[in-house]
N, C-alpha and C positions, 0 to 999 in steps of 0.2 A: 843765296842771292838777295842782295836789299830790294828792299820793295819801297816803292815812293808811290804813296796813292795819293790821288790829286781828286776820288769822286767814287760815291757808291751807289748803287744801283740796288735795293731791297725785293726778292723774287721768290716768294716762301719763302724755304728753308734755306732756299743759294741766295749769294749775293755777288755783286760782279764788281772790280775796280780796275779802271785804268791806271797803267802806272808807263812810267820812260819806256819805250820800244826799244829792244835790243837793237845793235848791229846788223840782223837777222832779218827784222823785217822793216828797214830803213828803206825811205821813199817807196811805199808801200801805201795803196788808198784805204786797207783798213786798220783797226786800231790791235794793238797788245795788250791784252784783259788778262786780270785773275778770276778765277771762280773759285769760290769756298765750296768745299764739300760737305758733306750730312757731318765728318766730324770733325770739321773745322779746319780741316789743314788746305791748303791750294793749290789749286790748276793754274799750269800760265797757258795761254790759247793765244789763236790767233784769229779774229772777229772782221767778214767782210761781208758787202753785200747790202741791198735796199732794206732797211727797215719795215717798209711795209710787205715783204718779201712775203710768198704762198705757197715758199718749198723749202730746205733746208737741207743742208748736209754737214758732217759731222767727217773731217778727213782724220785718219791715222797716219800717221810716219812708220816709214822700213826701220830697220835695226839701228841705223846713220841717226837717226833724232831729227827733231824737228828741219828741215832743211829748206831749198830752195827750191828743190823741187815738188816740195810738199804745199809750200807759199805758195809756187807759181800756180800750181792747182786750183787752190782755194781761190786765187786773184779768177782766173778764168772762168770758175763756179760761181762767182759772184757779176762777175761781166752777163753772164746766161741768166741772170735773176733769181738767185738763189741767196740766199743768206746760210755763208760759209765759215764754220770754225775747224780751225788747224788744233787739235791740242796736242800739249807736251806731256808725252809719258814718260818722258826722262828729269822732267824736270832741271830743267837746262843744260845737260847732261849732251855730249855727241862725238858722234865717232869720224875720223878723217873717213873718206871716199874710199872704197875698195882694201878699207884697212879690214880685214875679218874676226882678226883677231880681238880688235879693241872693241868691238860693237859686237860681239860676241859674248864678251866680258861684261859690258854694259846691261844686255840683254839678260845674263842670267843673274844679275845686281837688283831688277826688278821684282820687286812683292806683290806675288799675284792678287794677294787682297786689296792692295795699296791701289795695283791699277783699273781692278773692281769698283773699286773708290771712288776713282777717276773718271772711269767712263759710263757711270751711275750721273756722277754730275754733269757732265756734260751731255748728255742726252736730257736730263732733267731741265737743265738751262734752257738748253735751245727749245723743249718741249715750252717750259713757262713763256719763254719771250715771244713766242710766234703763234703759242695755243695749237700748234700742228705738229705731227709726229715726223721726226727728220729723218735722214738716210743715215747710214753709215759707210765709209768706203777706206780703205787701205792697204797698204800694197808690204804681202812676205808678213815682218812681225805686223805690221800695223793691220793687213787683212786678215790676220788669227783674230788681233784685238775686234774688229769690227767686229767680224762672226762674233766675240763673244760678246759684244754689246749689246747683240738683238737676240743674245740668248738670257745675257742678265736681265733684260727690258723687253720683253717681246711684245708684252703691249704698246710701247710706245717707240718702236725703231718702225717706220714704214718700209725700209729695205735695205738691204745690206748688197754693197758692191767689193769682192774680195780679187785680189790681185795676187796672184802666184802665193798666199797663203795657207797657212797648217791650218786644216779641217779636224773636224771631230768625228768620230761615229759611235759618240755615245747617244742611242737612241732615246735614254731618257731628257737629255739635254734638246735636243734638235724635235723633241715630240709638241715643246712648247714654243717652236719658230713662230710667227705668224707672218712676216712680211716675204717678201720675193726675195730672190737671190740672186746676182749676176757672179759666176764667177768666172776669171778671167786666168788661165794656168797656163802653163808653160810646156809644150811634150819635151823640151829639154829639160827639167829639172828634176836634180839626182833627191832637192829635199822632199818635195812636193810632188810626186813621182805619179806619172799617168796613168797608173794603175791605182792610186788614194785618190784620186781626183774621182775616177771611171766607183771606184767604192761609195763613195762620199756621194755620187750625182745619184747613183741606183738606190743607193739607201735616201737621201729625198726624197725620188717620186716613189718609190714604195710606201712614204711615209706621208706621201701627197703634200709635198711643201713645195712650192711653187721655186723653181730653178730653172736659170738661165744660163747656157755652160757657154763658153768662149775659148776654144783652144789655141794655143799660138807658136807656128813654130818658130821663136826666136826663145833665147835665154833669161834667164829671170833678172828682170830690171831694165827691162827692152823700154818702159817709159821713162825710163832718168837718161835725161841726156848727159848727166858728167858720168857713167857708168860706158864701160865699155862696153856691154852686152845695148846697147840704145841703137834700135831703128826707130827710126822715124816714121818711118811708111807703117808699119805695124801699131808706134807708139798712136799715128793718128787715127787709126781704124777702133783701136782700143778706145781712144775718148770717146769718139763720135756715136760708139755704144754704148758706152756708160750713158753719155750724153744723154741717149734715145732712153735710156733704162731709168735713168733719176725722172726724166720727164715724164714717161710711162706709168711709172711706181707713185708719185708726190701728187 
């Protein structure tokens, strides 16, 4: 993808450039940034929300890649006073809606070190720009991704919100959490299955890590509205806790 930077922003070891906004997030009130990483290669994000902002959150995208319903999110996060970055682990990279097959394919094309990378600098960023530790939150792949955001960073993730995503129960991993937990699961899901959920919750408080479980009976992607499995009445009970939980946690 060309990149046309027009302006750099110097941040330790990150640095941040504006370049052309995709298609993606056109007529959109925040801007499309690069972030360099520790080794030099780029994050493309998506950056909204008051500058002077006293919270922060860090969204991941589902399997689908950076989307609309990920934007929408962020734009909302940022209406609430939050200073919101969307990034892209695909690297401009996406899969049509309900296609399984192709974002499936996408998904196992990712280098877990690669996105390590990735979600290293972007927690780092938002850490330098605001001096305050962000959240992280993402829904299926992108709530794996969070969790492990605040496993790679645990110092400096103040709380992870996951969304019908693949958990760990590696106890040496999850021993070094330090922030809160919201997790949001689906008793319909065959991948995420309420029995890993009911594993994963028991094994936290055994392990005294602060969780917050949210069970839902609707189907996984109940908050993407271009998703057939989308209620609405569900999708807004589902924010209005996060809501309460980023507020609670920041």
């Amino acid at each position: 993808m060309a990149r046309r930077l027009v302006g750099y922003i110097l941040m330790s070891v990150f640095c941040v450039s504006v370049y052309a906004a995709p298609v993606l997030a056109a007529d959109r009130a925040g801007a499309v940034i690069e972030i360099k990483t520790a080794i030099g290669t780029y994050l493309n994000a998506y950056l909204v929300g008051p500058e002077n902002a006293t919270k922060s959150v860090i969204l991941v995208h589902d399997r689908w890649g950076l989307d609309q319903h990920t934007l929408d999110w962020t734009d909302r996060l940022a209406e609430h006073g939050f200073l919101a970055l969307a990034i892209d682990l695909y690297d401009g990279r996406s899969a049509k809606k309900r296609n399984y097959k192709h974002a499936s394919l996408i998904m196992g094309q990712i280098d877990p070190e690669w996105s390590d990378v990735n979600l290293k600098a972007a927690v780092n960023f938002i850490k330098n720009k605001t001096l305050l530790k962000p959240a992280v939150l993402g829904w299926g792949f992108g709530g794996g991704m969070a969790l492990r955001a605040a496993l790679l960073e645990p110092a400096s993730v103040a709380s992870t919100v996951i969304f019908y995503g693949p958990v760990t129960m590696d106890t040496t991993l999850l021993d070094d959490i330090e922030g809160a937990v919201l997790g949001v699961f689906s008793t319909k899901d065959e991948w995420v299955s309420p029995s890993k959920v009911d594993a994963f919750t028991n094994l936290m408080r055994r392990m005294r890590n602060a969780i917050v479980l949210m069970n839902v009976d609707a189907a996984p992607g109940f908050v993407d509205p271009s998703l057939s499995a989308y209620d609405d009445e569900v999708a807004e009970r589902a924010w209005q806790r996060s809501l309460e939980f980023l507020n609670e946690t920041l």
